[in-house]
Each structure stands twice: as C-alpha cells, then as structure tokens.
BAKEPA-189696 format. One record per residue (C-alpha): x, y, z. Coordinates in steps of 0.05 Angstrom, whole numbers, padded with zeros to 5 digits, always signed. Example, Ala and Ser with C-alpha at 12.3 -4.5 7.8 and 13.67 -1.06 7.14 Angstrom:
<atoms>
+00246-00090+00156
+00273-00021+00143
</atoms>
This chain:
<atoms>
-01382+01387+00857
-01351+01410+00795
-01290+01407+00752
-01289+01476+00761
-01295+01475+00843
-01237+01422+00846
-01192+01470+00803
-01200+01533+00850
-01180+01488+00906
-01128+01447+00864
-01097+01521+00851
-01096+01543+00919
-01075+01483+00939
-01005+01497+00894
-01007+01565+00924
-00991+01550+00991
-01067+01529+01017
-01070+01472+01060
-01143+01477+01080
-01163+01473+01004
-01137+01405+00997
-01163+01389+01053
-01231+01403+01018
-01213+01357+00964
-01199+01307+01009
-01267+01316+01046
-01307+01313+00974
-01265+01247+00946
-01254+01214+01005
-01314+01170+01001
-01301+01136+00942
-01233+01136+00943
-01240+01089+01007
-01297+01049+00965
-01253+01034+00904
-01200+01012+00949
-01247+00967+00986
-01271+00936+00924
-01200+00923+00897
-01166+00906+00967
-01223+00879+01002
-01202+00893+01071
-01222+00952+01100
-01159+00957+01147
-01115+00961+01077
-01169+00999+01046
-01161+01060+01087
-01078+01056+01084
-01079+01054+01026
-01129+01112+01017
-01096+01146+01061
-01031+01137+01019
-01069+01160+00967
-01079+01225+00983
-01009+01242+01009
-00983+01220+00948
-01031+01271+00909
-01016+01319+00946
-00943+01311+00927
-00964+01302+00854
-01012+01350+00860
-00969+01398+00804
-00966+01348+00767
-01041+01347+00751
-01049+01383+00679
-01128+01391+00677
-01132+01350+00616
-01182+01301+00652
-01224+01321+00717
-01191+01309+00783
-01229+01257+00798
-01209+01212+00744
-01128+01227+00754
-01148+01209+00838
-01183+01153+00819
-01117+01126+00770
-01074+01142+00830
-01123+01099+00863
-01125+01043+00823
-01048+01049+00814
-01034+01049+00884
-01089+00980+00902
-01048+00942+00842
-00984+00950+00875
-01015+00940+00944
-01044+00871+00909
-00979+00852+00871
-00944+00854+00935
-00994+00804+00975
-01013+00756+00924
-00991+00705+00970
-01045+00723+01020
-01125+00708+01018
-01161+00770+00991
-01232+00757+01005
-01270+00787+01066
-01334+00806+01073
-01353+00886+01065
-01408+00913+01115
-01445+00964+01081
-01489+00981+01145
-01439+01043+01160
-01449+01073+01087
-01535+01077+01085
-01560+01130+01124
-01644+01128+01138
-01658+01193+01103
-01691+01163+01047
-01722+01107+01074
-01796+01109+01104
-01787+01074+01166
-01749+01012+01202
-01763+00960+01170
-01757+00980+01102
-01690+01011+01128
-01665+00936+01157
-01688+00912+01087
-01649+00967+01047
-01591+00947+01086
-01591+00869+01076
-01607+00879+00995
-01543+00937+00995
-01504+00889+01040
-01524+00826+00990
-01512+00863+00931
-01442+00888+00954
-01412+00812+00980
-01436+00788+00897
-01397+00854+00881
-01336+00826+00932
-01338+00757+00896
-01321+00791+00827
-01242+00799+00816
-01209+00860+00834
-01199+00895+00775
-01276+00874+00756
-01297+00892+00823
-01265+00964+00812
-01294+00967+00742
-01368+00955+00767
-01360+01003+00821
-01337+01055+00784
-01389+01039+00719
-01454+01027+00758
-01445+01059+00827
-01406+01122+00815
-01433+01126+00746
-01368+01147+00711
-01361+01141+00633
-01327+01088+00593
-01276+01146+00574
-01264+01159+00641
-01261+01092+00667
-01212+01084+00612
-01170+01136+00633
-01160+01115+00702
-01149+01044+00683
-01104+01056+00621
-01152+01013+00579
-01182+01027+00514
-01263+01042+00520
-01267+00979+00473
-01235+00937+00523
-01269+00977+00584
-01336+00961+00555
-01320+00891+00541
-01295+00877+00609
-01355+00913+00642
-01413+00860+00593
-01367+00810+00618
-01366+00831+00691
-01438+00845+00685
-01452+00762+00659
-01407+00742+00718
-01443+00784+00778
-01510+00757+00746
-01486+00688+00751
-01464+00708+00823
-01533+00737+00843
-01575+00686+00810
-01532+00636+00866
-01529+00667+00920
-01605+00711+00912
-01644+00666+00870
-01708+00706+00892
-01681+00776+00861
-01662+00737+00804
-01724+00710+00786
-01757+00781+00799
-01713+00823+00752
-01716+00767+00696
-01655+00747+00657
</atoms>
C-alpha cells in the first residue's frame, strides 16, 4: 500500500465514493485497533474508540492536505482520540492483559508446536509491551512493530524527533528491565 493508493481513494472518497473509504478502512484498520489497544489497553474501548476513529476521518477527511502520508495524520487522529479517551478515565485501572492468539496466523510457522511457541513468545512479548505507559506503549508499537520513522512518529505525536528518540532509548531501557523480570531466559539469550 502506497501513499499514492491511499490518495486515489482519499479523492474519491471527497468525490462522493463511499466504497473507497471503505478500502482505507480495510487497509488501516489493523493497526489502528493495535495502537489503541496499546494506549487503552482494553480491547472493548479499543475498538470504540477505533471505531470513532474512523467516523471522525471520514468527516475530516477534507481536511487532510497530503503534506504527510495518510497513515501518519490516522494514526495522530488516533493517538488524539486514546488521550482524550485516557484523560477522561484516569480514575479507573488501565491495565488488562492483551491476547495476541487472534493476531498470528500459522502461515509462516512449520508446524504446531513451533506455532503454540510463536504464540506464547508474541503473547509474552506483548503483556512486557502492556506494562510500559501508554504513551510509551504507543511509541514502541509504532517504532519497532509498524516500523514507522522518528519523523513520522513525531508527527503523529506532536513531539520533536529529539524528544521521540529520547523517549523511545528510554522506553527501550524500561521494556528490557521488564523482560529481563518477567523472561529471565530470553534475557540471558539476547545478552544485555
């Protein structure tokens, strides 16, 4: 998918094209729903508000001025809308497990077992990832999973790369600490 395919269905879209957003929703859905998990860590909230994320790009959708890919002004929405979703339940304990199970298909993997292990290291990996605060959570996720540049991540987070890359060494030295707890074995594998 490029930056190119999202504009022809951005521009139908303003011309009257239902269908083609409904493309864009089908390619960005996916992660849209992970970075909201990662902020919100419920998955009940997490698709609300992922659902409320695309309505409201759709209605902003004119808005968009091409200056960045589409994906990094969905992904601000995104963030945008899981701060105010968090600002408004602050009161209220944030931290719930994530099941990964539903997210690994066996294409890749040889055969059962090494599937069941894939799962349990993807599963692991993603509560140390849940233990992280939100906004470090979000940064990870976006940095190591999705693979999106510091310029980008800045962009959708309103940070400067400076501070993007400083929170991400930091967030890196806290989900180490977090692994070498909870998986002492992968720890000592990988080194320091």
């Amino acid at each position: 998918m490029t930056h190119q395919d999202d504009q022809y269905f951005i521009d139908q879209t303003l011309g009257g094209d239902t269908q083609a957003f409904a493309t864009l929703i089908e390619r960005h859905k996916g992660l849209v729903f992970t970075l909201c998990l990662r902020m919100l860590k419920q998955r009940e909230e997490a698709e609300e508000v992922a659902q409320d994320v695309f309505v409201k790009s759709f209605q902003k959708l004119s808005t968009f001025g091409g200056r960045s890919k589409f994906s990094t002004w969905l992904y601000r929405i995104t963030y945008n809308r899981c701060l105010d979703t968090l600002s408004r339940k602050r009161n209220q304990p944030t931290h719930q497990a994530y099941d990964l199970n539903d997210d690994i298909t066996a294409d890749g993997i040889a055969n059962v077992l090494e599937q069941m292990e894939a799962r349990e290291f993807t599963a692991q990996i993603s509560e140390c990832i849940q233990e992280l605060p939100e906004t470090e959570a979000f940064l990870v996720t976006l940095f190591y999973l999705e693979e999106q540049s510091l310029k980008e991540i800045a962009s959708v987070t309103g940070l400067k790369e400076n501070h993007v890359k400083v929170k991400l060494y930091r967030s890196r030295k806290k989900l180490y600490e977090i692994i070498t707890s909870k998986l002492p074995n992968l720890s000592a594998h990988y080194g320091n």
